[in-house]
C-alpha positions, 0 to 999 in steps of 0.5 A, a space after each residue: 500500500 502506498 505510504 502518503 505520510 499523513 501519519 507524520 503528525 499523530 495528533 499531540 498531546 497524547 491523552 493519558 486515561 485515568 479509569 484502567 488498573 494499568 498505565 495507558 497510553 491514547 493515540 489518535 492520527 490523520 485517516 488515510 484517504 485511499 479508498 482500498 483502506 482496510 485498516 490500521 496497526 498500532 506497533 510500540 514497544 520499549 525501544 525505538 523501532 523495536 516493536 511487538 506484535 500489532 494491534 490490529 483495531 480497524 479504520 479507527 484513527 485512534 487507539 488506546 494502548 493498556 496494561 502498559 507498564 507505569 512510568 516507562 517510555 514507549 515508542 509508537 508507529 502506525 501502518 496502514 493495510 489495503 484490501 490485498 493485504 499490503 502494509 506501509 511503511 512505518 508512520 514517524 515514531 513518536 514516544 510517551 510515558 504510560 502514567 499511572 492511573 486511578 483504580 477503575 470504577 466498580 462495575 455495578 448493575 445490569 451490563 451487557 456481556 459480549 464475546 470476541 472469536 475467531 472461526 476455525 473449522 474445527 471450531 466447537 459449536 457448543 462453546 461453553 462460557 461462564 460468567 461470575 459475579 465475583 467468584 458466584 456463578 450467573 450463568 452458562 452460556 453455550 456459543 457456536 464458534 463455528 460461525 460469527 467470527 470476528 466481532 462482538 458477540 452478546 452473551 447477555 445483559 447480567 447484574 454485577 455487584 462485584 467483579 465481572 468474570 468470563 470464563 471460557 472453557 475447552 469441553 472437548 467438543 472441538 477446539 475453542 477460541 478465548 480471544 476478547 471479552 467487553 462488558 458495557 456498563 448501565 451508563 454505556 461505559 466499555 471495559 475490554 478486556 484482550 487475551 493476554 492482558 494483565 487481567 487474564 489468567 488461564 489453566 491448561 494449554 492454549 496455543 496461539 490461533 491462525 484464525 484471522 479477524 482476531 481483536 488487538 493481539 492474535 487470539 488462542 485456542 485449545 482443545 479440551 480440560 482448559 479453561 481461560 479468564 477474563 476479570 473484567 476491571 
């Protein structure tokens, strides 16, 4: 895809967010105006030019970067993809320090459950996701991954009184993919939690996916006796 550089201004100041656990970084950029434009990747690491693996997020023009350590520089660049799967160049980097933040708001009242996967064909069409209130269970959710890959998938509306949780479990029916959970809260507040967060744990083996369309970081998958947690705060 041809570089324009229109991302040689991402737009300063950076806002630093104050309602995440973690420290957290929002960027915002130019959009590009090709017409094939089918998304953005947001690269940052610790050093210059010395990046991670993207997060993918779409043609939003901007992102916020979380779970970052607090205190510490990190460097960001953005490419651009076109509909063929052709990547720019790297935008001009530019560098900020995560700061840290307020301890998030309690999550209290009825909230929207939604679930983020990727398809596969062996994908289990009978999924099945937990979901607490704190350490008491609320309900079980059963999902076809098979198809609705993707994008976000509504569990549910649940009351909260305590910590959301989202737990989902490999049953040996085919393999099942753990890749982002969101909760919207009653004021319409979002809390997205991705794999390999902070706030994430997991029992059993998980292994990376080749499943495409995944949310931020490649999603992962596993067959059966695993289970994986998303603590929603």
């Amino acid at each position: 895809m041809k570089f324009l550089g229109f991302f040689g201004a991402l737009c300063l100041p950076l806002v630093f967010a104050g309602n995440l656990l973690a420290g957290e970084v929002t960027l915002k950029w130019n959009a590009n105006g090709e017409k094939d434009l089918s998304g953005y990747n947001v690269y940052y690491g610790k050093s210059s030019r010395r990046y991670g693996a993207p997060l993918q997020i779409g043609k939003k023009t901007s992102c916020t970067v979380s779970n970052l350590d607090t205190g510490t520089t990190y460097y960001f660049s953005i490419t651009a993809l076109d509909t063929g799967g052709n990547e720019s160049g790297y935008s001009a980097e530019i560098k900020a320090a995560a700061k840290a933040a307020a301890k998030a708001a309690a999550t209290t009242g009825k909230c929207k459950v939604a679930l983020w996967w990727t398809t596969y064909s062996t994908r289990s069409k009978a999924a099945l996701v937990k979901i607490y209130d704190g350490s008491t269970l609320l309900a079980k959710v059963k999902v076809n991954q098979k198809i609705n890959g993707g994008k976000w998938n509504t569990l549910g509306s649940y009351t909260f009184k305590r910590t959301p949780k989202v737990r989902v479990v490999a049953n040996g029916t085919g393999t099942v993919c753990a890749d982002a959970v969101r909760v919207t809260k009653p004021d319409g507040t979002k809390i997205i939690v991705d794999n390999g967060d902070s706030l994430t744990s997991q029992s059993g083996t998980w292994i990376r996916s080749s499943g495409t369309k995944y949310y931020g970081r490649k999603s992962v998958y596993a067959k059966d006796d695993a289970s994986y947690t998303f603590t929603m705060k």
